[in-house]
N, C-alpha and C positions, 0 to 999 in steps of 0.2 A: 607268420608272425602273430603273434598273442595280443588282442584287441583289448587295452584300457583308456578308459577316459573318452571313449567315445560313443556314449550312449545315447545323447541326442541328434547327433547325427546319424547312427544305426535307427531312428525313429525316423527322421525324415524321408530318409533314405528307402525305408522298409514302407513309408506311403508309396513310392515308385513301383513295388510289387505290389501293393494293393489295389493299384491302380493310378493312371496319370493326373487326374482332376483335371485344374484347369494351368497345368504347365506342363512344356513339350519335354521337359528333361532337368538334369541337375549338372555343374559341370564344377567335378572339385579340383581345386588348387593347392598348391602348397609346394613346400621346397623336398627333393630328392629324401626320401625314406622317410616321411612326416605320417604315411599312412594310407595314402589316397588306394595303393594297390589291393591292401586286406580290405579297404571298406567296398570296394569294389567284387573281390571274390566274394563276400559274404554276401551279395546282397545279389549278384548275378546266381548264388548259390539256392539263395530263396527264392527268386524269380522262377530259378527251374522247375525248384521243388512246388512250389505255386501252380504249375503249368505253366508257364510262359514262354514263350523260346526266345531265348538269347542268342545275339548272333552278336561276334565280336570280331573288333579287328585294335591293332596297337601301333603307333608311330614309334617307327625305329630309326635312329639318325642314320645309320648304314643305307636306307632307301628311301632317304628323302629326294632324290632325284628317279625315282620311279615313278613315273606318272600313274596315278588312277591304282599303285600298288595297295593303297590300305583299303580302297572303293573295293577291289577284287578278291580281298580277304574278307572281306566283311559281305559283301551279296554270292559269293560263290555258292555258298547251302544252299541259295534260293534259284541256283542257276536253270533247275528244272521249271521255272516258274518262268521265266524269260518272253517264250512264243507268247504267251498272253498279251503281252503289252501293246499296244500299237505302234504302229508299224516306223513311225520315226523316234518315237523316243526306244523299240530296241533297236533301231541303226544307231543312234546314239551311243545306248547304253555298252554292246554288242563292237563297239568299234572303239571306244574309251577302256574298254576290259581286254583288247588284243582278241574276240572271240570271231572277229571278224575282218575283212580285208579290207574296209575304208580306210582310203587315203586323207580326205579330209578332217581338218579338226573337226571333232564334235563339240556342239556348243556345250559349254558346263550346265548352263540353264535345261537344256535338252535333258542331260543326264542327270542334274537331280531332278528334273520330275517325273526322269522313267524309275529313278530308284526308289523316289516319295509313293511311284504307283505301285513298285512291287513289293515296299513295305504293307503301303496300305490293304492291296491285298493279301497277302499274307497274315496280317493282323484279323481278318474279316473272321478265320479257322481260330485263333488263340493271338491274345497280345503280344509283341515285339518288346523285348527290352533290346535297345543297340549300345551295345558297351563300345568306348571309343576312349582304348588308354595312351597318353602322354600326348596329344592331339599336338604339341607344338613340331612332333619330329613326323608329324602325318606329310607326305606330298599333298604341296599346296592345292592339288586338281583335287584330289579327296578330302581334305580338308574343305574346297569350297561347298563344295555337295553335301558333305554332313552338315553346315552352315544353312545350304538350301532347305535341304529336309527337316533339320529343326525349326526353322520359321515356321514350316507351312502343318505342325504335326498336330496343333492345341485342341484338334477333335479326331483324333484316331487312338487307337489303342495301340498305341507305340510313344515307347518313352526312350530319349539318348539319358545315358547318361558314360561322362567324359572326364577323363584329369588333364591337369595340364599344368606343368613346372611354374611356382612361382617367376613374375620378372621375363613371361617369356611372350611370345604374340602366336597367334592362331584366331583364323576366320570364326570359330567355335565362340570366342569370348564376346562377340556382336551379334548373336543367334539367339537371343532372348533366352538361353539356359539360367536358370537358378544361380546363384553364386553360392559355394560351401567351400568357405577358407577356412581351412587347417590349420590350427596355430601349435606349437607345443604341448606336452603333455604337461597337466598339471602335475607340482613336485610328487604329491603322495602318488599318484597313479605312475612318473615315472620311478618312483622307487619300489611298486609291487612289479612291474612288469621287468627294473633287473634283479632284484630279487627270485623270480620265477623264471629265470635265465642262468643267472649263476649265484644259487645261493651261498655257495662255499668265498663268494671274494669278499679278499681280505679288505677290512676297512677301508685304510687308507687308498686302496685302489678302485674302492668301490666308490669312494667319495670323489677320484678323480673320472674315474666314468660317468657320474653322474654329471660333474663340471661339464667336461668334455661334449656329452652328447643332446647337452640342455631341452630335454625333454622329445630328442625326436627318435620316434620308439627303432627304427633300423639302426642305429647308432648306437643306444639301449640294447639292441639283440647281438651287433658283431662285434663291437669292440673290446667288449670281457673277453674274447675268445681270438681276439686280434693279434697276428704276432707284428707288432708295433710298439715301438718306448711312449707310453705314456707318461712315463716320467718327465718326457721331453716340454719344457714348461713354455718352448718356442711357442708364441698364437699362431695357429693353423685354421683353414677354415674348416669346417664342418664334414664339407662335399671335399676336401683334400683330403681329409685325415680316413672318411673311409673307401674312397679309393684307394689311398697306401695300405689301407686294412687286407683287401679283395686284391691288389697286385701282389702284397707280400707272401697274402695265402696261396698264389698262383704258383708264385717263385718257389716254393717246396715240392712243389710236384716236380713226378717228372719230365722230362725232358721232351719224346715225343708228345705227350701232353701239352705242354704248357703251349707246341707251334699248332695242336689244334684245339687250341683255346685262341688261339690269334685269330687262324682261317676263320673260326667261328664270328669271332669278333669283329671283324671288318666284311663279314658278309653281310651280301645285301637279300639273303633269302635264310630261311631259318633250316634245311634238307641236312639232315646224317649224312644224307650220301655227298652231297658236295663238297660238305665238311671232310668228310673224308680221302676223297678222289683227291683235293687240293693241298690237304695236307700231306697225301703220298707222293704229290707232284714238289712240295715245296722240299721234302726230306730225299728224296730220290729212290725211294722203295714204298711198297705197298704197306697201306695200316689197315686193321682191322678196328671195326668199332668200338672194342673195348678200350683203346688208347681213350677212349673220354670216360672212363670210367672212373679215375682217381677223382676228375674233376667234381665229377657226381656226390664223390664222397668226399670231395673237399668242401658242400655246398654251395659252388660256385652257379652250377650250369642243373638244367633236368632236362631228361632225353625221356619220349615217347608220341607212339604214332609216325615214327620218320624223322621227327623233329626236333632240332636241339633248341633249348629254350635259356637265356640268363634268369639266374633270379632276381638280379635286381637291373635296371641299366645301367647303375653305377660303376657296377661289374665288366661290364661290357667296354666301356668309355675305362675304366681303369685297365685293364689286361693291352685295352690299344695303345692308352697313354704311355706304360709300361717298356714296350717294345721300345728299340732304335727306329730311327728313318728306312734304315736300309732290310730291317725284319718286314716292317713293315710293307716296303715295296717289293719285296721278295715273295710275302703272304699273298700281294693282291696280284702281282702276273700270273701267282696258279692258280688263281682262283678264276682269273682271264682264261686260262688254257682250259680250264675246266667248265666254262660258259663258253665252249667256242659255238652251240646249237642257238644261244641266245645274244643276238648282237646286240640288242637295246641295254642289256643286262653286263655284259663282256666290257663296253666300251668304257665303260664308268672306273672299273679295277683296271684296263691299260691305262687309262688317266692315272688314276692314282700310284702306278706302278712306275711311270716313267720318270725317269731319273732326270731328264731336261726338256726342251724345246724337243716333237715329235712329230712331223710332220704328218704322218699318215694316222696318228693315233687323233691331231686335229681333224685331219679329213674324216676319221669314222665320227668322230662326237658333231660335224657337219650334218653327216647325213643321220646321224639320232634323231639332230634338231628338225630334221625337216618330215622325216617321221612322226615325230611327237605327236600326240595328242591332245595337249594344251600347251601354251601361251609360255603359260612361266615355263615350265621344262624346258622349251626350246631357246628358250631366251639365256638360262641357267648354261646348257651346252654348249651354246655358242660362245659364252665367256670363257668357257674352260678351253674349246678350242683356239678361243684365241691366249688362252697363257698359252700354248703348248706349239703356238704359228711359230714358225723357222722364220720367215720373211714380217719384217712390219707389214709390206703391204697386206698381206692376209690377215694379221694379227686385226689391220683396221676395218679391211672387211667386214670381218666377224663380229667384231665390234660393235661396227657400226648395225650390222643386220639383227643385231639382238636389241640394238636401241628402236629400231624401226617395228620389232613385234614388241616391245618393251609399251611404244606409244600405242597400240592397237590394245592393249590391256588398260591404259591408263596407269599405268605408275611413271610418273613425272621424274620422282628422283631416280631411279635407274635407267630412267633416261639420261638427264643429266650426268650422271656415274659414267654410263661407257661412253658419252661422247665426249667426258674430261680426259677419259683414257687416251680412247682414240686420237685424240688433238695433239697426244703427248705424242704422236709417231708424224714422220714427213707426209703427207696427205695428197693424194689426185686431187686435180679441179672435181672428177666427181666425187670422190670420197667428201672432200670438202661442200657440193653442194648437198648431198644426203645426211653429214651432220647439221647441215643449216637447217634444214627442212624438217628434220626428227626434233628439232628444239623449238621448232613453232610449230609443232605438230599438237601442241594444248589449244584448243579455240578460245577458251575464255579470254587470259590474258589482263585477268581486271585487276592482276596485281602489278603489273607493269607500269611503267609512263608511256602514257599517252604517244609518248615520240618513238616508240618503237615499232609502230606501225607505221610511219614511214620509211624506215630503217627497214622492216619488213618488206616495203613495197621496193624499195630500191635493191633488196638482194633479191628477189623474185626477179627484178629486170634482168641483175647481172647472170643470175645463174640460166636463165634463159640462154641470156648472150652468149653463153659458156656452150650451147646447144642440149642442155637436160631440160625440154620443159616440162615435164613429170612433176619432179624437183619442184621446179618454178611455180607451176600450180598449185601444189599446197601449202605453200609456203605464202601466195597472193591469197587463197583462199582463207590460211590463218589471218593476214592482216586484214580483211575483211570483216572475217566474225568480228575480229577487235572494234569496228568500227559500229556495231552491234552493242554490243556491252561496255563500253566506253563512246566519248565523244572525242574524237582527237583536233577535227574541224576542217572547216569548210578544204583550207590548202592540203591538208594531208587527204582529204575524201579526194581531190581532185585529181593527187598525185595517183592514189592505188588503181584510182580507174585508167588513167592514162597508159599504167604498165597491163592494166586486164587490156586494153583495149588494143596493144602492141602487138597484142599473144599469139592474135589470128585467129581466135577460137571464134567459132560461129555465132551470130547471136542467139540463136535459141538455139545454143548447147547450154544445158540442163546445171553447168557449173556457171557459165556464163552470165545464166539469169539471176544465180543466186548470187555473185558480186555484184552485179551490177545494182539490184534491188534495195542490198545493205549499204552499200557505196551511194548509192545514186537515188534513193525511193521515187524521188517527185521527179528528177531531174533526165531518167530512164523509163517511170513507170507504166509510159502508155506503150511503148514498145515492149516490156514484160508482161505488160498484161495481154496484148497481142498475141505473145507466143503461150502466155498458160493457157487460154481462152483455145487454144488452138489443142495444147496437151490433151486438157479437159476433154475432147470429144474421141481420144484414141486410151485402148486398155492393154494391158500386159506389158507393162515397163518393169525393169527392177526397181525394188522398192525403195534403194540407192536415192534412183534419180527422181520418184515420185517427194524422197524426204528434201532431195533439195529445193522442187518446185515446190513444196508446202511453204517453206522454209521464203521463198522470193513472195511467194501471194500473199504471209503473211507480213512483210514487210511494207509491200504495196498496198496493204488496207483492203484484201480481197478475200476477206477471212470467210467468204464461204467456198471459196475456189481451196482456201489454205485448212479447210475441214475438209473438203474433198479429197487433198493430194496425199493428208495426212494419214485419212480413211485409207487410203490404198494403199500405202508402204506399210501402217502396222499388222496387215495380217502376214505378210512376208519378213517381216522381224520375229514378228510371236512365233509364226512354226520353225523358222530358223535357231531358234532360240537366242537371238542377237537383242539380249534386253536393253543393253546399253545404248541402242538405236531406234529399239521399239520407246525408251523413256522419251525422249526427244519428239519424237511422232507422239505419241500421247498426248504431251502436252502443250506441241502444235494444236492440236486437234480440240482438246478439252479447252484451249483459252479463245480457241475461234470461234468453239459453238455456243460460250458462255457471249460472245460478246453479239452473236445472231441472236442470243435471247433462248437457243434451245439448252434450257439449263438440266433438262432429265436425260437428256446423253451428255452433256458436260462434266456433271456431278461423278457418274462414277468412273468416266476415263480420266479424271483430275487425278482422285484416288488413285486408283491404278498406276499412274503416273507416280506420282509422291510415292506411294514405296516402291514400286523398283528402283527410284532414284537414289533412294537411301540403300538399298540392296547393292547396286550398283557403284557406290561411292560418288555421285551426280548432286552437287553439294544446291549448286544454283540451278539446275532441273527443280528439285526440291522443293526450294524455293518459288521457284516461276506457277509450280503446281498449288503450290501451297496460295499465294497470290489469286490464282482465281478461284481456291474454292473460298477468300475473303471476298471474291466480286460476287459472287454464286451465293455466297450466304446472306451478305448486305442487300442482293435483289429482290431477295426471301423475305425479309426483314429482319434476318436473326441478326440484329446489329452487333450485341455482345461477341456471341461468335466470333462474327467477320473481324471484328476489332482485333481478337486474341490473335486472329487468324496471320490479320494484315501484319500483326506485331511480327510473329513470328515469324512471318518473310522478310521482314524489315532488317530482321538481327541478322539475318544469312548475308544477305544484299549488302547493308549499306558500309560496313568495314573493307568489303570489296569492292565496293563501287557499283553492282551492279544494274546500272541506269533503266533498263527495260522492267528488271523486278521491281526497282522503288517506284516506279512510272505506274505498273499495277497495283504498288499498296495503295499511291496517292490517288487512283481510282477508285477504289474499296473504302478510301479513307472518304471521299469527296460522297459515294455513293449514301452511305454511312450517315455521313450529316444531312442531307436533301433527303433522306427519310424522318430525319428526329426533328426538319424543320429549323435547323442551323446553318443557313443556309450561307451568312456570310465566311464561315466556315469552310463549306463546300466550295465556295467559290475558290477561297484562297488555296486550299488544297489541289482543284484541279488547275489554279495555274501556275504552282508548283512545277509542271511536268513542261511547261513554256517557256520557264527561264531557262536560259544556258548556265546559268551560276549555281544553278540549284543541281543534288545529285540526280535528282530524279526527273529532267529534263535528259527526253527522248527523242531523236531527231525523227524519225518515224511515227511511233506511239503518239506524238502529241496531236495530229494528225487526226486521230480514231476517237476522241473522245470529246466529240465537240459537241454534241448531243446534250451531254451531262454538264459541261462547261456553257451553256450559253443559258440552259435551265438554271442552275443559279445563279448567273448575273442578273437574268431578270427580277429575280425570287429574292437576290437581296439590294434591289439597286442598284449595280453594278455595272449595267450595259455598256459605260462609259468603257470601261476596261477591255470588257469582252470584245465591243468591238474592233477596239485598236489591235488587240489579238487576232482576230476574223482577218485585219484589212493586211497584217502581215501574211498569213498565211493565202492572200488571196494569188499571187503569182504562182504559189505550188499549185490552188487549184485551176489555175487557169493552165497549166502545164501537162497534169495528169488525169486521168478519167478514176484514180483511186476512189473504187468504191464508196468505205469511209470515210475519205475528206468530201466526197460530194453529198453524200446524204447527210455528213452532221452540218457542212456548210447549207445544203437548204433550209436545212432546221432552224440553224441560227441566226439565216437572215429573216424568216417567219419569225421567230419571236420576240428577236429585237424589234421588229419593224414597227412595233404601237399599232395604231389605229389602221393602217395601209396593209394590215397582213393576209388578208383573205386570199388575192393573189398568189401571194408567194407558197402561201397555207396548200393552196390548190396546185401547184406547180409542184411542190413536194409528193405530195399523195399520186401526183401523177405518173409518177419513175418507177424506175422497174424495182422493186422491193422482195422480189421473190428471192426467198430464202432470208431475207430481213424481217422477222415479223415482230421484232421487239424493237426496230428504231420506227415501222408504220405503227406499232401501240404507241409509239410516243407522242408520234405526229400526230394520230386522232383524240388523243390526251391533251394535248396542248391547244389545239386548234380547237375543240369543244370548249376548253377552258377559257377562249380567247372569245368567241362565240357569244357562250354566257354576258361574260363582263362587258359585250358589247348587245347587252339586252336580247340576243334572236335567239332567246331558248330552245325553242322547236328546233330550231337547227342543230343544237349543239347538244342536246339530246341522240342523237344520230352518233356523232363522233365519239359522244361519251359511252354508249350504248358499246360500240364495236371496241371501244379500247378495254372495257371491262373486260368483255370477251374474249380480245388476244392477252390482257395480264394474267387471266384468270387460266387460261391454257396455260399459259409459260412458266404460270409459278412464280410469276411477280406479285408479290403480298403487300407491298407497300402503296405499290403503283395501283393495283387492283383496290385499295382502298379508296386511295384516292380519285381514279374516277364514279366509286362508291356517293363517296362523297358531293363530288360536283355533280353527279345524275340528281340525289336528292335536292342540290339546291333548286336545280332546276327543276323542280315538281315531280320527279318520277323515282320510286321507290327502288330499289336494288337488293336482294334477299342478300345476308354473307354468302362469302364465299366457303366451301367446305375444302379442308385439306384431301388434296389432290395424295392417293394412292401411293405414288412417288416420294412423297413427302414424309412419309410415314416410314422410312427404309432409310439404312444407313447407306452412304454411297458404294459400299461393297455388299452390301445387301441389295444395292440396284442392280447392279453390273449383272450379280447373279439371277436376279429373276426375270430382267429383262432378255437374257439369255435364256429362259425357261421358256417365258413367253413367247420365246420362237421357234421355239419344239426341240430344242438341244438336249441333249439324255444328259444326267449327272455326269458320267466320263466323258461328255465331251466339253462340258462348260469349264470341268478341271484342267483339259487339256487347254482350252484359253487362255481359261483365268491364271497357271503354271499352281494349281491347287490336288489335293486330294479327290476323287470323289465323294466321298466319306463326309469330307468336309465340306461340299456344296448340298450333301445332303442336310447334314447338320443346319449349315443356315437355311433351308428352304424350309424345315422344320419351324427355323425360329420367324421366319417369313410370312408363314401363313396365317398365324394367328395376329398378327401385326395389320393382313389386311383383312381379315373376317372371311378368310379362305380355308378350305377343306383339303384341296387338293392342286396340283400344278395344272390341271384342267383350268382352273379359272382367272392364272394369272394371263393368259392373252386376253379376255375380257378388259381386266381391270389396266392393263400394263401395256402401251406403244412398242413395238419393237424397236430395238436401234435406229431400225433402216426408218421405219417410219416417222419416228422422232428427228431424226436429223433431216428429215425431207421437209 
C-alpha cells in the first residue's frame, strides 16, 4: 500500500532502527486498514537493511486457541540458540513450544525470562527488532510473555514494536510500549493516494470513495476497484463495506478456488500443503497448488516459502463471514482429517465442525485441556467441551473444572461466568460444593459485607457434612482471609473457628495455623507460636506451607519468625516461577523486617514486591507494599516521600476497605508526625488503628504498634488515653506470648510510668530482643531520655551512646538525630551521621548489588531478579559510581549481604 501522510510517524518510528534509547518498544493502534501494516513493513524493512535482525511473529484469530503459537513463531530462528539457556527456564521454554515432553504447565514467568534471556543474548551479536502484528488475536500465553519481555527490555538492544486493533484488549497495551494512534488520513493526502490508485475515476465516484473511505488508506486502495454499489447510500460501516469489497471479489473466482480460500481461511496454520490436502478432502478429488493461483491474482492471498499468507485480515474474516454454516463446518472436518498427526491442533476444527452436542469430540477438547500449557487455554477448552457435553452432568463438570483453573489464574469474572452457567444445569452435592468453593476462592473479599463470612463459615460446615472436606477447607480458609482484610467481629470470628475446629484438622497443620492465627491472634497465639517455634528449627518444606506459617507469625506479632518463613517459600516461588505467590511472600517478608528495624533488606524486597504485584494484577499486595516503603521512608526521615507514599496506598485501600493497608498508612502517617515533632498528631493517627469505627482499625495490627503509640502520648500529653488503650489490651497480653504485644507493652509501661520507670526501663532491656534491634534502639533512646531528665547524666550517656549506634546502623535518620541530640545535651559531643552506602541506591539498585555482594555473576542475579543480564549489568554500571566504586570487588566491602542484614 502507498504510504501518505505519515511522515512523523516514519521518524519516530525510524528512531526504533536507529536505536532503542530509553524505551522498550512502540505499539501502534488503529482501526482495520488505517495503516499500522505498511508502517510496520517499512520499518522492519529498515531495521534489516540497518543490520538488525527482525524476528516476527502475527496474531491470527484462527489460533487464538493455540497456546504459546505466536511465542513459536516468533523464537523458532533462535531455536539453535536454546541449549545456552539454563537449565530451567529451557524446560520451560522447551516445554511451553511442544519441543519437549513436559507434562506440567510451565510457569509463564519462567518462560518470559527464558525468552527475555534468548533475546538478550541474541542482541549481544547485532540488535533485535520483535515485530508483533495484531497482538489482540496473539494466544493469550504469548501475548503474556511479549508483555513479560517488554517490561524488562529498557537497557538491551532489543526493541518490540506491535499493532493492535483499535477498541480491542491485549496484555501488550500495559507493557510500557510507546502509544502511536493512527487517526485518518488528512483530506489532501487522502486524495493524492486515490488519485495514485485510480486516476481515471470518474468524479462523481471519486467523490463517493473519498466519503466512503474517510481517509483510511486500505479503503482508498480497494474500493475504486471493488465490485460493490457504491451508489448504495445505505450507512454501512467502514470494516462492512470492505469486507463485502474482499468477499465479492472472492465470489468471481472460481469455484475450486474460492473452497480453498475457505480451507485457508479458517486454518489455524498458514502450510500450502494443508491448505491443499484439506481442500482435496473437502471437494472429494485431489487439487494441485495452483487452484490458489486466481486468488493470487485476485490480490486477495500471497503464496511463498510453503506458505499461504492474506493480505489483509479483513480478508481473511470476510471469505469466512461469506461462507454458510454448513461450508463452513464441512471446511473444518477436513481440515480435522487432515491434522489427524496433530491432536492439539485437530480437536479445535472437530469442535467447530460439529454440527451439535459431541460427546467424544468433548472428551478430546478434555484431554487438550489437560495438556495444555497454560491456564487460559485449558480453561478456554474446557468451555468448549462443555457446549458440546451430551449429558448436563458433564457439561457441569467441565464447567465447573474450568472455574477451578479460572480461580488459579485469578480472573474473578470468568469465574463467576461458568459457575452462572453451571448452576443453570441440576447440580451433585459435589458439583454444588465445588461451585461454592470456586466463588470464595477470591481471599480478599473487601468488597463484600462483612456477613458473608459467616455465610462462608456455615457453608464450609455444610459441605463438610456433605463429606468434601477439600471443598470445605478452602472455602473456611477464604472466610478467614476475610477476617484479615475486613472486621466482621467478635461472633462471626467465634463462629469460623468453631467450624475450623470441627474439621479435625491437627493443630499444627500448617492450614490450621493459619486460621486460627487470623480468626483468633491473641485468643490461639500461644499455641501457634508453639507450633512455628517448633517449624523454625526443621528445613525443606514446600514453600506452600512455609507461606502459610509466614502468613500465621505475622499475624501473631512474630514478625521475625514471619521474615523467616517468608525467607523460605520465596526462593521456591522465584525458580517456580509462581510470581503471584512469590508477591505475597515478598511482602510478608519486606513489612516484617521493616518493622524489626532491618530496613536495608526491607527496601528492596518491598520493591520487588510492588511490581510484580502490579505485573501480576495483586491490586492490595501493591498497596500493602507500597505502605511499607511509606514506613521505610518516614524511618529515614524522608517525610515528603513517605507521605506521597502513604497517600498512594491509602487511594488503593480505603474504597475497598482494606483495614491491614490503612492500619500501615496510619503507621507511616503517625511515624511522619513524631519525626516533624507533631506529635499530638501522631498520637491521634496511631490511635486511629484502636478504634473499631475507624477503617483502619486492625484486630491484629493494632497489637504491633505500641511502641510508637505510647511515644507520642508521652511527647504530647496524652498518657491519659494511651493508657486506657494499654489497660484494654492488657487481657490479650496476659493471654499470648505475642512477640510484639510484649515488647511494645514493656515499652509502654516504662514510659508512661513517670518518675518509677527505671525498673520497668531495666525489665525491658532485659528480654530476649534478638533480632529486634530497632525496638532495643528504642528502649535505650527512651530510657537515656528518661535518665537525663532525671538529672543521672553519666548514666544516660550509656543508653544514649548505644541507641546512636543501633539508629545509625539501621538507617533511622530521625531517631539517630535524636539521640544526637540528647547525647549533646548531656555534655558529650556526637560527630553526624554520614549516609550509609545503602542509602545512596535505589531499592532495585539494592536488591541488585546486594546480590553482587554475595558473589552472584550478572546471569544469575537476572535469573532472580526475572531481569536481563544485560540489565543487571547496566545498573551496576550506574551503581558504582553512586558508591565511589570501581568494580564489583568492592561492593562486599561496602554492602551487607541479605543473609547478614537480616540476621
Amino acid at each position: 500500500m502507498p504510504l501518505f501522510g505519515r511522515d512523523t510517524e516514519l521518524k519516530d518510528l525510524a528512531a526504533l532502527v536507529d536505536g532503542p534509547g530509553d524505551r522498550s518498544g512502540i505499539l501502534i493502534e488503529g482501526e482495520p486498514g488505517i495503516g499500522k501494516s505498511t508502517l510496520v513493513e517499512q520499518t522492519a524493512a529498515a531495521a534489516a537493511a540497518a543490520g538488525l535482525r527482525v524476528l516476527r511473529t502475527a496474531g491470527v484469530e484462527a489460533e487464538r486457541n493455540l497456546v504459546f503459537a505466536g511465542l513459536h513463531r516468533l523464537l523458532y530462528p533462535l531455536r539453535r540458540e536454546f541449549d545456552a539457556l539454563p537449565s530451567r527456564q529451557f524446560e520451560a521454554l522447551a516445554t511451553a513450544l511442544g519441543m519437549s515432553d513436559g507434562t506440567d504447565e510451565p510457569s509463564i514467568h519462567l518462560v518470559g525470562l527464558a525468552a527475555l534471556t534468548l533475546l538478550a543474548d541474541s542482541a549481544a551479536d547485532r540488535a533485535v527488532l520483535v515485530v508483533a502484528e495484531d497482538v489482540h488475536w496473539l494466544d493469550i500465553a504469548s501475548a503474556e510473555v511479549l508483555a513479560f519481555v517488554a517490561r524488562r527490555i529498557d537497557s538491551e538492544p532489543v526493541t518490540v514494536l506491535a499493532t493492535v486493533r483499535s477498541a480491542t484488549t491485549s496484555p501488550l497495551r500495559a507493557a510500557g510500549l510507546a502509544a502511536m494512534r493512527l487517526g485518518p488520513l488528512p483530506d489532501d493526502d487522502a486524495q493524492a493516494l486515490l488519485d495514485s490508485i485510480a486516476p481515471e475515476l470518474p468524479a462523481p465516484l471519486r467523490h463517493r470513495v473519498l466519503a466512503e473511505s474517510r481517509g483510511n488508506p486500505l479503503a482508498l486502495t480497494e474500493l475504486p476497484t471493488a465490485v460493490v454499489d457504491l451508489t448504495d447510500t445505505a450507512p454501512v460501516a467502514l470494516t462492512e463495506r470492505l469486507e463485502q469489497a474482499f468477499s465479492a471479489r472472492g465470489a468471481t473466482l472460481p469455484g475450486p478456488t474460492q473452497s480453498a480460500l475457505l480451507v485457508a481461511a479458517l486454518n489455524d496454520g498458514d502450510s500450502v500443503t494443508e491448505t491443499i490436502t484439506a481442500t482435496g478432502i473437502l471437494l472429494g478429488h485431489a487439487v494441485l497448488p495452483e487452484v490458489l493461483v486466481p486468488a493470487v491474482a485476485a490480490r486477495l492471498i500471497d503464496i511463498g516459502s510453503g506458505t499461504v499468507t492474506f493480505r489483509h485480515p479483513l480478508v481473511r474474516s470476510a471469505l469466512a463471514a461469506a461462507a454458510t454454516a454448513e461450508e463452513r463446518c464441512r471446511a473444518h472436518s477436513a481440515l480435522a482429517e487432515t491434522l489427524r498427526e496433530l491432536p492439539d491442533r485437530q480437536v479445535w476444527h472437530r469442535a467447530a465442525g460439529a454440527a451439535g452436542a459431541d460427546e467424544s469430540v468433548a472428551a478430546a477438547l478434555e484431554d487438550a485441556a489437560e495438556r495444555s500449557r497454560h491456564r487460559g487455554g485449558a480453561v478456554t477448552a474446557l468451555e468448549r467441551a462443555a457446549a458440546l457435553s451430551v449429558s448436563p452432568g458433564r457439561r457441569a463438570d467441565r464447567l465447573l473444572r474450568a472455574a477451578e483453573l479460572a480461580v488459579d489464574s485469578g480472573h474473578r469474572e470468568t469465574v463467576e461466568r461458568l459457575v452462572d452457567a453451571a448452576r443453570t444445569l441440576p447440580l451433585t452435592t459435589a458439583q454444588e460444593a465445588t461451585a461454592k468453593w470456586v466463588l470464595s476462592g477470591f481471599e480478599d473479599g473487601m468488597r463484600e459485607s462483612p456477613s458473608h463470612i459467616g455465610e462462608l463459615a456455615a457453608l464450609a460446615a455444610s459441605v463438610a457434612a456433605d463429606g468434601y472436606p477439600d471443598p470445605a477447607l478452602r472455602i473456611l480458609w477464604g472466610a478467614a482471609a476475610r477476617c484479615f482484610w475486613s472486621e466482621p467481629g467478635p461472633d462471626t470470628r467465634r463462629a469460623v473457628l468453631a467450624v475450623a475446629d470441627g474439621f479435625g484438622i491437627p493443630a499444627g497443620d500448617h492450614r490450621k495455623l493459619g486460621i486460627d492465627s487470623i480468626v483468633a491472634p491473641f485468643e490461639r497465639g500461644e499455641q501457634v507460636l508453639a507450633h512455628l517455634r517448633v517449624f523454625a528449627t526443621t528445613t525443606g518444606r514446600d514453600p506452600e506451607v512455609d507461606h502459610y506459617l509466614s502468613s500465621a507469625a505475622y499475624q501473631v506479632g512474630a514478625f521475625d519468625l514471619a521474615a523467616h518463613f517468608a525467607g523460605a517459600a520465596a526462593p521456591g516461588f522465584r525458580s517456580a516461577g509462581r510470581l503471584g505467590l512469590l508477591t505475597r511472600a515478598l511482602a510478608i517478608q519486606a513489612s516484617s523486617l521493616a518493622r524489626l528495624g532491618d530496613l536495608a533488606a526491607a527496601t528492596p524486597i518491598a520493591a520487588e514486591s510492588a511490581a510484580f504485584a502490579l505485573e501480576t494484577g495483586q491490586p492490595f499486595m501493591h498497596a500493602t507494599a507500597t505502605a511499607t516503603h511509606a514506613e521505610i521512608a518516614a524511618l529515614r526521615g524522608d517525610y515528603p516521600q513517605a507521605a506521597t507514599l502513604a497517600m498512594d496506598a491509602e487511594r488503593t485501600a480505603l474504597a475497598a476497605g482494606a483495614r491491614p493497608v490503612l492500619a500501615k498508612v496510619q503507621l507511616a502517617r503517625g511515624l511522619i508526625a513524631l519525626g516533624e515533632g507533631r506529635f499530638d498528631d501522631a498520637f491521634t493517627d496511631l490511635a486511629r488503628i484502636h478504634d473499631p469505627r475507624d477503617p483502619s482499625y486492625s484486630l491484629s495490627l493494632r497489637a504491633c504498634f505500641l511502641t510508637e503509640l505510647a511515644e507520642a502520648a508521652v511527647r504530647s500529653g496524652r498518657t491519659d488515653a494511651a493508657a486506657e488503650l494499654l489497660r484494654e489490651l492488657e487481657p490479650a497480653a496476659a493471654s499470648t506470648p505475642a512477640p510484639a504485644l510484649q515488647i511494645g507493652m514493656r515499652y509502654a509501661r516504662a514510659v508512661l510510668a513517670g518518675e518509677t520507670a527505671a525498673e520497668l526501663f531495666a525489665l525491658a532491656l532485659q528480654a530476649d530482643l534478638t533480632g529486634w534491634p530497632a525496638e532495643r534502639g528504642r528502649l535505650h533512646l527512651a530510657y537515656g531520655e528518661w535518665l537525663r531528665r532525671q538529672r543521672r547524666v553519666v548514666e544516660s550517656r550509656t543508653q544514649l551512646r548505644t541507641a546512636r549506634e543501633i539508629f545509625d546502623a539501621l538507617g533511622f535518620a530521625a531517631w539517630s538525630e535524636r539521640a544526637r541530640l540528647e547525647l549533646r545535651s548531656a555534655g558529650e559531643s556526637s560527630p553526624n551521621r554520614d549516609p550509609d552506602a545503602r542509602e545512596r541506591l535505589t531499592p532495585h539498585e539494592l536488591s541488585i548489588a546486594q546480590l553482587a555482594a554475595q558473589g552472584l555473576t550478572n546471569r544469575e542475579i537476572g535469573q532472580r531478579l526475572y531481569l536481563s543480564h544485560r540489565t543487571v549489568s547496566t545498573h551496576l554500571h550506574r551503581i558504582f559510581p553512586k558508591l565511589g566504586i570501581s568494580s564489583r570487588g568492592d561492593l562486599a566491602a561496602l554492602l551487607p549481604t541479605l543473609e547478614e542484614t537480616a540476621g
